[in-house]
N, C-alpha and C positions, 0 to 999 in steps of 0.2 A: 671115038672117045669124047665122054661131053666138056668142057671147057675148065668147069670145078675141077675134074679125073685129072686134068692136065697140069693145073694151078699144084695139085696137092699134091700127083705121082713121087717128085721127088724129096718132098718133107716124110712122105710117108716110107722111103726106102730110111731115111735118116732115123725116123723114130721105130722101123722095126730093130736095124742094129740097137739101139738102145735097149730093149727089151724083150729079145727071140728069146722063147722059153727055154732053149736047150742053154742059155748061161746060165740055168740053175738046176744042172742035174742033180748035183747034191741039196736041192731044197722040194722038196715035191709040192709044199701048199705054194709055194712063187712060182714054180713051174705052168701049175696048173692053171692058177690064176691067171698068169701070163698069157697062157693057150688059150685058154677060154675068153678073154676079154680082147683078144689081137686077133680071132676069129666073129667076134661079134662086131668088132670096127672095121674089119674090109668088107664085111656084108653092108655095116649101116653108110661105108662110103664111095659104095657100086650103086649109082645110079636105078641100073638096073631092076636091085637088088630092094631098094628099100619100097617098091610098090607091093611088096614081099610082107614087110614088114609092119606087123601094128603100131597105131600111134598109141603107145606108150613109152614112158621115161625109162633110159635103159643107164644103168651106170656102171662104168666100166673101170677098172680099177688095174695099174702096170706097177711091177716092181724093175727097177734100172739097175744095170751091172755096177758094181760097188767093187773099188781097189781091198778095201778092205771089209771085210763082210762084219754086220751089225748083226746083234742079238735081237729079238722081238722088234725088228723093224717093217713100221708101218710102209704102202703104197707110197710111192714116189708122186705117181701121177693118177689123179683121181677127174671123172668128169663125167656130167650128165648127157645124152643125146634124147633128144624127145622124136616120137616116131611122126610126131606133125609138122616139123621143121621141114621149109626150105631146104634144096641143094645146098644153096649160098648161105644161109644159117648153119647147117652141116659143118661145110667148110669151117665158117669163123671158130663154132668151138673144137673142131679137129687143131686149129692155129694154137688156143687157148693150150690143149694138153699140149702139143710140140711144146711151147713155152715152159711148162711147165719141168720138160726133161732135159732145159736150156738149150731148146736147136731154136734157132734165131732164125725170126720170116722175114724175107724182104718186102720194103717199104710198100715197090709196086704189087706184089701180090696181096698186102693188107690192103690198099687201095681199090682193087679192085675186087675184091671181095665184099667193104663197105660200100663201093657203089652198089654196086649189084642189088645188094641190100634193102640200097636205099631206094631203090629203082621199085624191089618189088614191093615196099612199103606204098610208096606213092600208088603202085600198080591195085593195091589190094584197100587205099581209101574207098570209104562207105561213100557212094553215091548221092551226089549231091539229089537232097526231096525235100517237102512241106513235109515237116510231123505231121504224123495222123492224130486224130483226136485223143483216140486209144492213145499211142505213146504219149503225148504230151499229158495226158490225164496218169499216167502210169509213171511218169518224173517226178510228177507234183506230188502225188502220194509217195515215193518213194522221198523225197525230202519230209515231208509233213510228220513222214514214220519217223523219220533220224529226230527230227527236233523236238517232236511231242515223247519221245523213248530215248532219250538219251543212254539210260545202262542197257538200252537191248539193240544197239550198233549193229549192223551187218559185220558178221566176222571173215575177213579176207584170209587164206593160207598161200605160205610163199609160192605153192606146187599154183594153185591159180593164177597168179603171175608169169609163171615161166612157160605154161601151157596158152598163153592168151597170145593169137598170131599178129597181133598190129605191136607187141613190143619186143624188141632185140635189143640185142647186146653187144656192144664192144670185143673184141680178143681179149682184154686186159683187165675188166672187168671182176670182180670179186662177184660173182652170180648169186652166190648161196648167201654173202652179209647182205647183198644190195637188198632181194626179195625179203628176207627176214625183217629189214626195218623196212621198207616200204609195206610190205601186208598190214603192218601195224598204223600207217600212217594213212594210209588211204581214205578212212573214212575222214576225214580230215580236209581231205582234196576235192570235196566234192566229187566222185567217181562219177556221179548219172551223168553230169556233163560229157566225158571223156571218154571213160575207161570204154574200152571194146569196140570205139568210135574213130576214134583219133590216133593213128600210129604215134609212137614214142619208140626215140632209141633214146639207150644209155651208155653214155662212152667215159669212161677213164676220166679221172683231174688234167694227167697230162695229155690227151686228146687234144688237139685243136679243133673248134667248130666246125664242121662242114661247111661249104659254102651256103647262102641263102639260096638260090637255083635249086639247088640236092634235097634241103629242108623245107619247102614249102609244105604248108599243111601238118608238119613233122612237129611234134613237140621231142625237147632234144635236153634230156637233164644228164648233168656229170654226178657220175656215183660217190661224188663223195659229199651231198651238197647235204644239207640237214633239212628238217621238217621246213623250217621258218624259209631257209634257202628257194625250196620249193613252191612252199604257198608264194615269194615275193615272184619268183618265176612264173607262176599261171597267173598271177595279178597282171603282168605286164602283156605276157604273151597269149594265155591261153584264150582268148576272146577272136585274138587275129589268127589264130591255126586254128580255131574252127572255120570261122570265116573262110577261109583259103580251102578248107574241107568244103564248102559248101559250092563253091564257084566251079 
Protein backbone atom coordinates (compact mmCIF):
# COMPACT_ATOMS: atom_id res chain seq x y z
CA UNK A 1 0.00 0.00 0.00
CA UNK A 2 1.69 3.36 -1.11
CA UNK A 3 2.07 5.98 1.54
CA UNK A 4 -0.98 8.51 0.03
CA UNK A 5 -3.44 4.94 0.29
CA UNK A 6 -2.40 5.01 3.86
CA UNK A 7 -2.59 8.83 4.81
CA UNK A 8 -6.33 8.69 3.16
CA UNK A 9 -7.64 4.96 3.93
CA UNK A 10 -9.19 6.28 6.84
CA UNK A 11 -10.89 9.69 5.70
CA UNK A 12 -11.98 7.67 2.93
CA UNK A 13 -14.02 5.02 5.27
CA UNK A 14 -15.43 8.41 7.03
CA UNK A 15 -16.58 10.13 3.64
CA UNK A 16 -18.13 6.85 2.29
CA UNK A 17 -20.44 6.67 5.54
CA UNK A 18 -21.42 10.10 4.48
CA UNK A 19 -22.46 9.31 1.17
CA UNK A 20 -23.18 5.37 0.43
CA UNK A 21 -25.75 5.40 -2.28
CA UNK A 22 -27.97 2.99 -0.52
CA UNK A 23 -29.04 6.17 1.94
CA UNK A 24 -31.10 7.31 -0.88
CA UNK A 25 -33.22 4.46 -1.96
CA UNK A 26 -36.09 6.50 -2.18
CA UNK A 27 -34.17 9.17 -4.49
CA UNK A 28 -32.85 7.42 -7.62
CA UNK A 29 -31.02 10.76 -9.45
CA UNK A 30 -28.90 10.90 -5.55
CA UNK A 31 -28.45 7.38 -5.65
CA UNK A 32 -27.13 7.12 -8.68
CA UNK A 33 -25.16 10.12 -8.66
CA UNK A 34 -23.78 8.81 -5.52
CA UNK A 35 -22.82 5.51 -7.19
CA UNK A 36 -21.44 6.84 -10.01
CA UNK A 37 -19.05 9.51 -8.67
CA UNK A 38 -17.96 7.16 -5.25
CA UNK A 39 -16.86 4.57 -8.05
CA UNK A 40 -14.98 7.03 -10.10
CA UNK A 41 -13.01 8.41 -6.72
CA UNK A 42 -11.84 4.88 -5.56
CA UNK A 43 -10.48 4.37 -9.17
CA UNK A 44 -8.92 7.93 -9.40
CA UNK A 45 -7.51 7.30 -5.58
CA UNK A 46 -5.88 3.50 -6.37
CA UNK A 47 -2.58 4.37 -7.25
CA UNK A 48 -2.81 1.61 -9.32
CA UNK A 49 -5.57 2.58 -11.02
CA UNK A 50 -4.98 5.98 -12.19
CA UNK A 51 -2.10 4.81 -14.91
CA UNK A 52 -5.47 3.60 -16.16
CA UNK A 53 -6.68 6.72 -16.37
CA UNK A 54 -6.69 9.72 -18.97
CA UNK A 55 -5.52 12.97 -17.99
CA UNK A 56 -8.57 14.72 -18.27
CA UNK A 57 -10.57 16.83 -15.57
CA UNK A 58 -13.12 14.43 -14.06
CA UNK A 59 -15.78 16.20 -11.66
CA UNK A 60 -17.44 14.29 -9.24
CA UNK A 61 -20.35 15.35 -7.49
CA UNK A 62 -21.90 13.65 -3.61
CA UNK A 63 -25.20 14.25 -2.04
CA UNK A 64 -24.77 13.64 2.05
CA UNK A 65 -27.41 12.01 4.36
CA UNK A 66 -29.83 14.93 5.53
CA UNK A 67 -31.92 14.52 9.15
CA UNK A 68 -34.36 16.12 7.27
CA UNK A 69 -34.76 15.69 3.50
CA UNK A 70 -34.87 19.01 1.22
CA UNK A 71 -36.80 19.46 -1.87
CA UNK A 72 -34.60 20.24 -5.25
CA UNK A 73 -31.44 20.00 -3.32
CA UNK A 74 -28.27 20.84 -4.91
CA UNK A 75 -24.62 18.30 -4.32
CA UNK A 76 -23.36 18.85 -0.90
CA UNK A 77 -19.99 18.11 -2.17
CA UNK A 78 -18.68 19.07 -5.48
CA UNK A 79 -14.81 18.64 -6.80
CA UNK A 80 -12.58 18.63 -9.84
CA UNK A 81 -9.67 15.77 -10.13
CA UNK A 82 -7.52 16.28 -13.22
CA UNK A 83 -6.01 13.09 -14.73
CA UNK A 84 -2.40 14.79 -14.71
CA UNK A 85 -2.24 15.31 -11.04
CA UNK A 86 0.23 13.94 -8.70
CA UNK A 87 -0.55 11.17 -6.12
CA UNK A 88 0.04 13.99 -3.45
CA UNK A 89 -2.14 16.55 -5.62
CA UNK A 90 -4.81 13.67 -5.62
CA UNK A 91 -4.55 13.51 -1.94
CA UNK A 92 -4.85 17.38 -1.20
CA UNK A 93 -7.95 17.76 -3.21
CA UNK A 94 -9.52 14.32 -1.91
CA UNK A 95 -8.75 16.60 1.73
CA UNK A 96 -10.70 19.53 0.00
CA UNK A 97 -14.15 17.37 -0.67
CA UNK A 98 -13.70 15.56 2.97
CA UNK A 99 -13.96 19.31 4.19
CA UNK A 100 -16.39 19.88 2.42
CA UNK A 101 -18.92 16.95 4.11
CA UNK A 102 -17.19 18.47 7.61
CA UNK A 103 -14.88 15.32 8.41
CA UNK A 104 -11.99 17.21 9.71
CA UNK A 105 -8.10 16.27 8.70
CA UNK A 106 -5.57 16.24 10.99
CA UNK A 107 -2.78 18.78 11.15
CA UNK A 108 -0.10 16.11 10.43
CA UNK A 109 -1.60 14.52 7.59
CA UNK A 110 -2.25 18.20 5.99
CA UNK A 111 1.42 18.48 6.65
CA UNK A 112 2.53 16.08 5.16
CA UNK A 113 0.74 16.02 2.17
CA UNK A 114 2.08 19.85 1.55
CA UNK A 115 5.28 18.69 2.00
CA UNK A 116 5.26 16.09 -0.23
CA UNK A 117 4.02 18.66 -2.53
CA UNK A 118 6.37 20.95 -2.15
CA UNK A 119 9.04 18.39 -2.44
CA UNK A 120 7.72 17.45 -6.00
CA UNK A 121 7.38 21.16 -6.97
CA UNK A 122 11.10 21.62 -6.31
CA UNK A 123 11.52 17.96 -7.81
CA UNK A 124 9.81 19.17 -11.09
CA UNK A 125 11.92 22.93 -11.37
CA UNK A 126 12.89 23.65 -15.09
CA UNK A 127 16.58 22.99 -15.30
CA UNK A 128 18.76 25.48 -14.64
CA UNK A 129 20.40 26.69 -18.78
CA UNK A 130 21.60 29.80 -20.94
CA UNK A 131 18.39 30.75 -23.02
CA UNK A 132 18.72 29.77 -26.49
CA UNK A 133 18.62 32.56 -28.99
CA UNK A 134 15.36 31.03 -30.30
CA UNK A 135 13.62 31.51 -26.70
CA UNK A 136 15.08 34.56 -25.91
CA UNK A 137 13.98 36.00 -29.39
CA UNK A 138 10.59 34.24 -28.93
CA UNK A 139 9.96 36.47 -25.24
CA UNK A 140 10.97 39.49 -26.89
CA UNK A 141 8.37 39.23 -29.49
CA UNK A 142 6.01 37.68 -27.24
CA UNK A 143 6.22 41.08 -25.10
CA UNK A 144 6.53 43.44 -28.22
CA UNK A 145 2.94 41.62 -29.28
CA UNK A 146 1.36 42.52 -25.82
CA UNK A 147 2.62 46.23 -26.00
CA UNK A 148 2.35 47.09 -29.59
CA UNK A 149 -1.64 45.23 -29.50
CA UNK A 150 -2.96 46.08 -26.50
CA UNK A 151 -6.79 45.02 -27.34
CA UNK A 152 -5.46 41.69 -28.84
CA UNK A 153 -3.92 40.27 -25.08
CA UNK A 154 -3.29 36.68 -25.09
CA UNK A 155 -6.57 35.24 -23.62
CA UNK A 156 -5.84 32.80 -20.38
CA UNK A 157 -9.04 30.29 -19.27
CA UNK A 158 -9.22 29.11 -15.76
CA UNK A 159 -9.16 25.17 -17.21
CA UNK A 160 -5.29 26.50 -18.28
CA UNK A 161 -4.37 27.25 -14.94
CA UNK A 162 -5.55 24.40 -13.16
CA UNK A 163 -4.08 21.83 -15.94
CA UNK A 164 -0.46 23.68 -15.62
CA UNK A 165 1.68 21.15 -13.30
CA UNK A 166 4.29 23.64 -11.66
CA UNK A 167 0.98 25.39 -9.83
CA UNK A 168 -1.02 23.77 -6.65
CA UNK A 169 -3.23 24.39 -4.42
CA UNK A 170 -3.82 24.53 -0.72
CA UNK A 171 -6.90 21.98 0.76
CA UNK A 172 -8.66 25.22 1.71
CA UNK A 173 -8.44 26.93 -1.27
CA UNK A 174 -11.48 28.25 -3.34
CA UNK A 175 -10.00 26.68 -6.67
CA UNK A 176 -12.70 27.70 -9.17
CA UNK A 177 -12.79 31.94 -7.69
CA UNK A 178 -8.94 31.81 -7.44
CA UNK A 179 -8.42 30.62 -11.28
CA UNK A 180 -11.49 32.80 -12.57
CA UNK A 181 -9.71 36.04 -11.41
CA UNK A 182 -6.23 35.04 -11.96
CA UNK A 183 -7.01 33.95 -15.98
CA UNK A 184 -8.02 37.45 -16.10
CA UNK A 185 -5.24 38.88 -14.38
CA UNK A 186 -2.28 37.34 -15.82
CA UNK A 187 -1.60 39.07 -18.73
CA UNK A 188 -0.97 41.66 -16.33
CA UNK A 189 1.97 39.53 -14.58
CA UNK A 190 4.10 39.42 -17.09
CA UNK A 191 3.51 35.47 -17.60
CA UNK A 192 6.61 34.96 -20.32
CA UNK A 193 8.66 35.45 -17.20
CA UNK A 194 7.06 32.83 -15.13
CA UNK A 195 4.12 31.12 -15.99
CA UNK A 196 5.19 27.23 -16.98
CA UNK A 197 8.68 28.13 -15.52
CA UNK A 198 8.57 28.73 -12.12
CA UNK A 199 6.35 26.54 -9.64
CA UNK A 200 3.75 28.50 -7.50
CA UNK A 201 1.61 27.37 -4.86
CA UNK A 202 -1.54 29.00 -3.49
CA UNK A 203 -2.52 28.58 -0.01
CA UNK A 204 -5.46 30.14 2.05
CA UNK A 205 -5.36 33.80 3.84
CA UNK A 206 -5.23 31.66 6.96
CA UNK A 207 -2.27 29.43 5.89
CA UNK A 208 0.89 30.19 7.46
CA UNK A 209 4.01 30.49 5.06
CA UNK A 210 6.01 27.63 4.69
CA UNK A 211 9.27 27.72 5.71
CA UNK A 212 11.91 29.41 3.40
CA UNK A 213 13.95 25.74 3.03
CA UNK A 214 10.35 24.29 1.56
CA UNK A 215 10.03 27.47 -0.82
CA UNK A 216 13.05 28.03 -2.40
CA UNK A 217 12.58 28.76 -6.17
CA UNK A 218 8.63 28.56 -5.16
CA UNK A 219 6.62 31.58 -5.73
CA UNK A 220 3.97 31.21 -2.91
CA UNK A 221 0.70 33.88 -3.20
CA UNK A 222 -2.45 33.61 -0.63
CA UNK A 223 -5.66 33.41 -2.57
CA UNK A 224 -7.12 36.08 -1.28
CA UNK A 225 -4.51 38.63 -2.28
CA UNK A 226 -5.84 41.25 -5.26
CA UNK A 227 -4.17 42.20 -8.52
CA UNK A 228 -2.10 45.17 -7.08
CA UNK A 229 -1.22 42.54 -3.98
CA UNK A 230 0.30 40.36 -6.52
CA UNK A 231 2.17 42.71 -8.90
CA UNK A 232 3.64 44.32 -5.31
CA UNK A 233 4.68 40.40 -4.68
CA UNK A 234 6.69 39.73 -7.99
CA UNK A 235 8.16 43.18 -7.62
CA UNK A 236 9.92 42.08 -4.46
CA UNK A 237 10.13 38.45 -4.97
CA UNK A 238 9.87 37.39 -8.29
CA UNK A 239 13.55 38.28 -9.58
CA UNK A 240 14.96 36.07 -6.55
CA UNK A 241 12.74 32.69 -7.36
CA UNK A 242 13.95 32.96 -10.60
CA UNK A 243 17.29 33.31 -9.45
CA UNK A 244 17.08 30.40 -7.04
CA UNK A 245 15.36 28.62 -10.37
CA UNK A 246 18.44 28.92 -12.05
CA UNK A 247 21.21 27.84 -9.48
Amino acid sequence: MSKTSTIIKPYLRKFILQTHPDFFHNDTIKKQTNASSLQKLQNILQPQQRNAIKATTCQLEFFTKQIKPVKKQKPQAVIQFHGNDSEWSTAQSFFDLCKQVDIPILKSDLDIVNNMILQELNKNKPKSQHKSLTKEFAERLYKQYNELNTNKTVEWTPNQILQQKLVVFGPDVNKKMFVNQLSAWLPQLNPERWWGKVPCMIISPETEYPSKDLTRGILVIKSDMKLQDIKDYFDTHLDNVINENSK
